[in-house]
N, C-alpha and C positions, 0 to 999 in steps of 0.2 A: 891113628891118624888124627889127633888131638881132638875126639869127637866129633866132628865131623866124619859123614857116612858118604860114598857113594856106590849107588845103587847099579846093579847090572842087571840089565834084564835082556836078552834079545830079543822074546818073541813080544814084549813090550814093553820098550824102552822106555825110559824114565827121566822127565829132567831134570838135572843136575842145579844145585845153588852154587853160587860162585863162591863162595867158601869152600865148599867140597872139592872143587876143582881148583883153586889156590891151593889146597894142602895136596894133592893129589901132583901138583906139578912140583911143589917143594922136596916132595918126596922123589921125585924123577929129576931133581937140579935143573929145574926151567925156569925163567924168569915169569912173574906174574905181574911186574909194574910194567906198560900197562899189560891189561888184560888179552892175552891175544884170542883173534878171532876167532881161532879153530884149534882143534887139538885132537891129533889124531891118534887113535890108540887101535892095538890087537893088529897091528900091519896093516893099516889102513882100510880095516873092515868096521871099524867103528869112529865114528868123527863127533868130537864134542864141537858144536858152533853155538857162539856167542848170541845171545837175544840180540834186538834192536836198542830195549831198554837198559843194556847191559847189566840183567839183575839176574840172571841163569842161563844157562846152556843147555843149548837142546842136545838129545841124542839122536843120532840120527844114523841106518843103516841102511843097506842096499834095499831091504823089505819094509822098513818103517821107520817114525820119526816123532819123537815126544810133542812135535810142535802142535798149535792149536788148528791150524789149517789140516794138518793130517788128521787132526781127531774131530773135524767137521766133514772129511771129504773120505771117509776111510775108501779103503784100494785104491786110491789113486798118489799118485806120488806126488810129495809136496815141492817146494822148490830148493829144499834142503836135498833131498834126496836126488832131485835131477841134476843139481848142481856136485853135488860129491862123488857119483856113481853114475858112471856110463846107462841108460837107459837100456835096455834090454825088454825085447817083445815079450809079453806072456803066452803061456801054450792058449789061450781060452780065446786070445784076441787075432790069431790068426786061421783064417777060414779056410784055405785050400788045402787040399795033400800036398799037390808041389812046396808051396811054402813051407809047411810041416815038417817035412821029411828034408828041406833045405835048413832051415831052422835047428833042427838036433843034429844032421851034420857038421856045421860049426860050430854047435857045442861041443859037440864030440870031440873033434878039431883041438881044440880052444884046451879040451879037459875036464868042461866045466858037468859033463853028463858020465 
């Protein structure tokens, strides 16, 4: 990929230079003039989004996110993450059994357990 690297990580993602992700779309026949905001990769389990400063792209997945806000606030989800990925209760943050046992049946449901 004409030296340019990019990096995959999931249990901690990595951000991306906008080089990396220009050759990375040239490779997949996308346009890069301009930059677009988002780029969604692995069927929409992984979402490259564009900085503010437009100088890199964070990574960003349902569990974590290269930006700087997620690595000052770690477990909690940044706004990358609430924006991309449906928000989903964690087991630790629900106190009842009713809930509980409501909770892994829609996951169940769902597939996702």
């Amino acid at each position: 990929m004409n030296g340019k690297k990019l990096v995959y990580q999931v249990e901690s993602p990595k951000t991306q230079s906008t080089d990396a992700v220009k050759t990375l779309l040239a490779y997949k026949k996308v346009a890069s003039d301009p930059l677009p905001q988002e780029v969604s990769l692995d069927g929409g389990r992984l979402v490259l989004v564009l900085s503010n400063k437009k100088d890199a792209y964070y990574t960003v997945t349902s569990r974590a996110c290269s930006c700087p806000a997620a690595t000052y606030n770690p477990g909690k989800p940044c706004k990358h993450i609430t924006a991309h990925f449906k928000a989903e209760p964690l087991y630790d943050q629900v106190n009842s059994r009713a809930v509980r046992e409501q909770f892994y049946a829609s996951m169940r449901a769902t597939g996702a357990v």
